[in-house]
N, C-alpha and C positions, 0 to 999 in steps of 0.2 A: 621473766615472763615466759612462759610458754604456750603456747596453743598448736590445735593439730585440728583440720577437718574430717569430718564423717560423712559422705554422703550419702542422705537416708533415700534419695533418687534426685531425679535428673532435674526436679524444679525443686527441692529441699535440701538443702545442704546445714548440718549441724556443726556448729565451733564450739571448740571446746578450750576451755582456757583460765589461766590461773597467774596470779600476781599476787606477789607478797607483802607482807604489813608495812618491810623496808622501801619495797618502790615506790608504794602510796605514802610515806614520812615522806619521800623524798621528794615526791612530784607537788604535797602539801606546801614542802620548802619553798620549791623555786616558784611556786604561785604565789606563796608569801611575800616574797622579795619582790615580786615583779607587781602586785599589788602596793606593796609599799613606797615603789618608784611613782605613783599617780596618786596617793593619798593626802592629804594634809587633816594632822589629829593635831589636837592643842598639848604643846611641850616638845615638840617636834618641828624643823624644817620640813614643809611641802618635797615631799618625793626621799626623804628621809627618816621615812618610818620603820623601825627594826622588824625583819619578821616575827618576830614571836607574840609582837604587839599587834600585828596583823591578825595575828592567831588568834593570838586571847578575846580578840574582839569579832572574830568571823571565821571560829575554827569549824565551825560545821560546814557551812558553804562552799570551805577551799578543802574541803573532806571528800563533798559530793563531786564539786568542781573535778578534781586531782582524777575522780575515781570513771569519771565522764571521760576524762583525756584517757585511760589505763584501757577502758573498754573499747573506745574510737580507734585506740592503737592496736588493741587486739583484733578488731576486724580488717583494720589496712591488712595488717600481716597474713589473716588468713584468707582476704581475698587475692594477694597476691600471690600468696602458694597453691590458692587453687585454679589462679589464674583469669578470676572472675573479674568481668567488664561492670560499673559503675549503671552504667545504664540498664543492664538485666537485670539489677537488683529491685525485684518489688515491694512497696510498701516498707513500715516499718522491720527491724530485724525482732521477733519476739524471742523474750525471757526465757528458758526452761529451766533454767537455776540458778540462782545465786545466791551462794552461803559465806557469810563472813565468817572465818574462822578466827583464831586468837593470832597465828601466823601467817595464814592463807587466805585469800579470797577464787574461792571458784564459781566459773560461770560457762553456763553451757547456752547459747544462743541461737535458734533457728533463723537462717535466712533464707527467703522465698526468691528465684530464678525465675525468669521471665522462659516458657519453654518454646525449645527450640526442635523444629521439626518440617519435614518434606511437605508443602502444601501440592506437590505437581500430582495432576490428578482433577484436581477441583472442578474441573469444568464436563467431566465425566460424570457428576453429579445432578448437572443442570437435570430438573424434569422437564417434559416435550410440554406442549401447548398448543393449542388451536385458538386462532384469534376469534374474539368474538364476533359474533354477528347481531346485526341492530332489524329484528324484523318489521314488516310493516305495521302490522299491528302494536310494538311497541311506542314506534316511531309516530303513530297518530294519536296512540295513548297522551303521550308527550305533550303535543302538540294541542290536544284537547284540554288537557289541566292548564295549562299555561295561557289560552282562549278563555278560559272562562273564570280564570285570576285574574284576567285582563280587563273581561268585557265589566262596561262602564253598569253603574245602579242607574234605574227606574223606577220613579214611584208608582205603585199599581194603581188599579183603576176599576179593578172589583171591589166590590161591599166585604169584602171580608174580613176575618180577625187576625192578628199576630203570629208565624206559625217559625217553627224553630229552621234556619236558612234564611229568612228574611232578615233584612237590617231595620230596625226600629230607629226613627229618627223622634227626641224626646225633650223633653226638660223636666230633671228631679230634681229632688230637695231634701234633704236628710234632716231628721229630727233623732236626739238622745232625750229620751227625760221630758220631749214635747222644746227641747232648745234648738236650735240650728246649730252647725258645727261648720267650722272652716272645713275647706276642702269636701263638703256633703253635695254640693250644687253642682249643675252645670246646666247650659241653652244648646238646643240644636245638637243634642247629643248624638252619635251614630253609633250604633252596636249590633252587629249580626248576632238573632240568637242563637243561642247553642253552643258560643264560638268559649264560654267559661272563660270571657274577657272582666266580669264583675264577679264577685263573693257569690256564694254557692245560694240558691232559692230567688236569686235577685230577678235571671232573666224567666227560669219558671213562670213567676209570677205574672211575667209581665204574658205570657201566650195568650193569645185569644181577646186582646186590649185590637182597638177599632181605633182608625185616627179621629183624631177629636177627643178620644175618654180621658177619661180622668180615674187617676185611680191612685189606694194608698197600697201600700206593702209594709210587711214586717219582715225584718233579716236578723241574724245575728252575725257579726259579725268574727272570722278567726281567732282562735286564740292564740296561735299563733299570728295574727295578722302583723303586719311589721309598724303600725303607729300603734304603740302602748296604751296610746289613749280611746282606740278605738276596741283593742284586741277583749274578744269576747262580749263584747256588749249588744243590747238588740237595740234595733232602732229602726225607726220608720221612714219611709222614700214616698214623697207624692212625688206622682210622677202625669205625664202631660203627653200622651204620642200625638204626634205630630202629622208622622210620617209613615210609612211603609215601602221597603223599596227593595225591591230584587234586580241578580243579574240579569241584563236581558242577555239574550240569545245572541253567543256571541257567531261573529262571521269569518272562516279560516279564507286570509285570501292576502292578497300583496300589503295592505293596509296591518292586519294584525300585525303582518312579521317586525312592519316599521316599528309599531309600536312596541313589539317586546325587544325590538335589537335595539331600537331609537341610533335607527341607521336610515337616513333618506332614502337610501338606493338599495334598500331590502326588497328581495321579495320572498313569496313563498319557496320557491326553488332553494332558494340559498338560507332560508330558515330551517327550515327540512333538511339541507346538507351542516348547518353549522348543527342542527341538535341529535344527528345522528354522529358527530363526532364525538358531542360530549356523551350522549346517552353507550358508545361502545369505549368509549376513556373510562367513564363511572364501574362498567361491567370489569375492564383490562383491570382497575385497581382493586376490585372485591375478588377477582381471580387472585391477583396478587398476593393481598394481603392473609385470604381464608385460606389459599392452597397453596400457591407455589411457592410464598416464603415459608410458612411452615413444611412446607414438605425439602425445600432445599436446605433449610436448617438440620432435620432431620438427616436429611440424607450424609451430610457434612458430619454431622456427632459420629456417626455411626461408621465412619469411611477413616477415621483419623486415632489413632491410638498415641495417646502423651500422657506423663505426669501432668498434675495442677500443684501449682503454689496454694500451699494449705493456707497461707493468712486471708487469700480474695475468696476462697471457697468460706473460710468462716465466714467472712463478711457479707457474701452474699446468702448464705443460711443465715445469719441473721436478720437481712433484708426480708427477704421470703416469711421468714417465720412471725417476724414483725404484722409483714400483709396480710400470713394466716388468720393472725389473732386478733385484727381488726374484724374478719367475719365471724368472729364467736361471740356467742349469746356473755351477758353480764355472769352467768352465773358458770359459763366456763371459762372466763376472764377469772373471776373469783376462786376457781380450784387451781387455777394454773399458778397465780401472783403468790410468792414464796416458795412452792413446792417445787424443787432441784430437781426428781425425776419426772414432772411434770413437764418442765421447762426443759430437757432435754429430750423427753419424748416429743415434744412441738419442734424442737430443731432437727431432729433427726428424719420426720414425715416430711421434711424441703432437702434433706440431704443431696438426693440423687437429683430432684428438679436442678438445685443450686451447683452440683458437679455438670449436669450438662448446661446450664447457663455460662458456668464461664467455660468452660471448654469449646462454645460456642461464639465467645465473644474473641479467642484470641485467635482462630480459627477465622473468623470472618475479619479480625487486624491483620494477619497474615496475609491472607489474599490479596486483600484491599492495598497492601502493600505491593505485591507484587503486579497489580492492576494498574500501578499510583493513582490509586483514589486516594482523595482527603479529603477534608470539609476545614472550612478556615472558620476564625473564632466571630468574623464580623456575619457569614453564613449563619454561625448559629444564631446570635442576635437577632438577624435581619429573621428566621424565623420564629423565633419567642416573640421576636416585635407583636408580627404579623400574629399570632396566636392569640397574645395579648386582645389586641383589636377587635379581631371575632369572637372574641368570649366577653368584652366589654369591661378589661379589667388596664391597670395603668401598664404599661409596658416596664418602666422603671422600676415599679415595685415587683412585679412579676420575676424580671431579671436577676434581682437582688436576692428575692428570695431564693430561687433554684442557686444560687452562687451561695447562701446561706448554708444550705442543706447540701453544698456537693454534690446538684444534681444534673451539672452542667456537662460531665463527661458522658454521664449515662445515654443524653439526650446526642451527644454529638456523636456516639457511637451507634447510636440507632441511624441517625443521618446517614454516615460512612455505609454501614450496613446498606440503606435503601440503594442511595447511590450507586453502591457497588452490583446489588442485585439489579438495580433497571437495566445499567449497562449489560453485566452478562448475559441478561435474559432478552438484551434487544427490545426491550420492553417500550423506546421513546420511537424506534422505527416501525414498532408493531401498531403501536395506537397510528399511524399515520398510512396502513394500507388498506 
């Protein structure tokens, strides 16, 4: 066997290497024989089966088998001549040849290197900041929408009709066909209009209905609508108002705060102080998010010169070019599917995004290293949990699937990343001055 490295740079490394028809008979062999110590064939003693009978009956497998160990060995050897550590080594090692000859087998194999490089510097990067400020006028804003989310309904007490901001109190009735349908009914119904809480023409209809009327309506219903049995069909709602009821006028005072903290010992004072902490947290994290990560990301690409491991740059060009062509119309979905320089012109338009993405991502594991930031694997959970929850979906399935699709690093790399930027940016002492 011989082999000899080439380094194409500093996260690329190419082996080159070759083994003969004779090593691969002979690695065949001693598979054979060591296979035939665990077999039992009928005509044979268990664990006394000759190799050649091993052969005849599983020569392809202890072909590929043989030719697995020839290549396993050829990489120990040349990491160890080049002195490469197990753990730099990224992802799989790709193919760039392999030719069976009549006497030779050659193979040329790219391994990707984890890159190695001076992060000191980084914090020379940070951009400046000014904390935000919560002015008064936002801070009564605030306070106003949340007054009047609060304040309780009253029925009015003018002559007048249904008007869109009013909540109708009702009883309908749904007819298909002149039938009544399950689920068409309900008593004492409460629906603010305007609020597009029913099928589209429903509350329209109902504007300018007086308590006490009486009245029918025609809708049709979605077609999309999500009961199949419903979806697209018109049908008719008698309906019954009842009621009319608006917010009254609510009252900013020690009583509200109780009510929106559903804290006994609230008052106004300390309602006014807790929501100007969240309303300048809300501002500190859309600072965050819109400027200073993006711009300390940037600033970081641009600060730092390394090779990339060509296998994770493929991979993330074909992540990218994947999400491109989610936003393309059918009929450029349709020029692209089969045509080679189509599909390479689509990978090549994420090229440079997908070189500074990962050049990004190990640039910000570097730091984070040197920071010792981590994120542990029950942290991530405990947020997909929590994610889960607020979006209404199982936590369990949720899980499973990003573990499905290996998309559980991506997310815990985003974590590391925040983590790592609140910390430098002071970001958990800033929200608290």
């Amino acid at each position: 066997m011989n082999v000899t490295n080439e380094k194409i740079n500093d996260a690329n490394l190419l082996i080159k290497g070759d083994f003969s028809k004779n090593e691969l008979n002979t690695k065949v062999e001693k598979l054979a024989k060591e296979a035939g110590k665990q077999m039992k064939v009928d005509g044979f003693r268990q664990g006394k089966v000759p190799a050649h009978v091993v052969k005849k009956m599983y020569g392809e497998k202890l072909e590929q088998d043989a030719e697995g160990e020839l290549i396993r060995q050829m990489l120990e050897e040349a990491y160890k001549e080049a002195e490469i550590d197990a753990k730099d080594i990224l992802g799989d090692p790709m193919f760039k040849k392999y030719d069976k000859g009549e006497e030779l087998i050659e193979a040329e194999i790219q391994v990707c290197l984890r890159p190695q490089f001076d992060v000191a510097g980084y914090k020379e990067q940070l951009p400046e900041y000014e904390l935000p400020e919560v002015s008064e006028e936002e801070l009564n804003e605030r306070i106003d929408t949340l007054a009047k989310q609060s304040a309780p309904l009253k029925s009015i007490e003018e002559d007048r009709g249904l008007q869109e901001g009013d909540t109708a109190v009702f009883d309908f009735k749904g007819y298909i066909d002149g039938e009544a349908f399950e689920g068409g009914s309900a008593e004492d119904f409460e629906l603010e209009i305007g609020s597009g809480q029913f099928i589209p023409g429903f509350e329209e209809q109902m504007i300018g209905m007086k308590k006490g009327e009486q009245k029918r309506i025609t809708v049709t219903f979605p077609k999309d609508y999500q009961a199949q049995n419903l979806a697209g069909k018109e049908t008719q709602f008698d309906i019954n108002l009842k009621d009319i009821k608006v917010k009254s006028e609510p009252e900013i005072n020690d009583e509200l705060a109780k009510t929106i903290t559903k804290k006994d010992d609230a008052t106004l004072e300390t309602l006014k102080e807790q929501l100007t902490e969240q309303i300048r947290t809300e501002k500190l994290s859309k600072l965050y998010n819109e400027e200073l990560k993006p711009k300390y990301l940037e600033a970081l690409v641009e600060a730092y010169t390394f090779e990339l491991p060509e296998n994770i740059v493929e991979q993330e060009i074909d992540n990218l070019a994947n999400q491109k062509a989610q936003s393309l119309s059918k009929d450029e979905l349709d020029a692209i599917q089969g045509n080679a320089d189509k599909i390479d012109e689509l990978r090549e338009s994420v090229r440079e995004d997908a070189q500074r993405s990962v050049k990004a991502t190990f640039i910000v594991d570097a730091i984070a290293k040197a920071e010792n930031i981590d994120v542990t694997d029950e942290e991530v959970h405990q947020t997909l949990y929590y994610e889960a929850l607020m979006s209404g979906q199982n936590p369990e399935e949720l899980i499973k699937y990003y573990q499905k699709n290996n998309i559980i690093p991506a997310i815990k790399m985003g974590m590391i990343e925040d983590k790592l930027f609140t910390q430098l940016l002071d970001l958990d002492n800033a929200g608290k001055k």
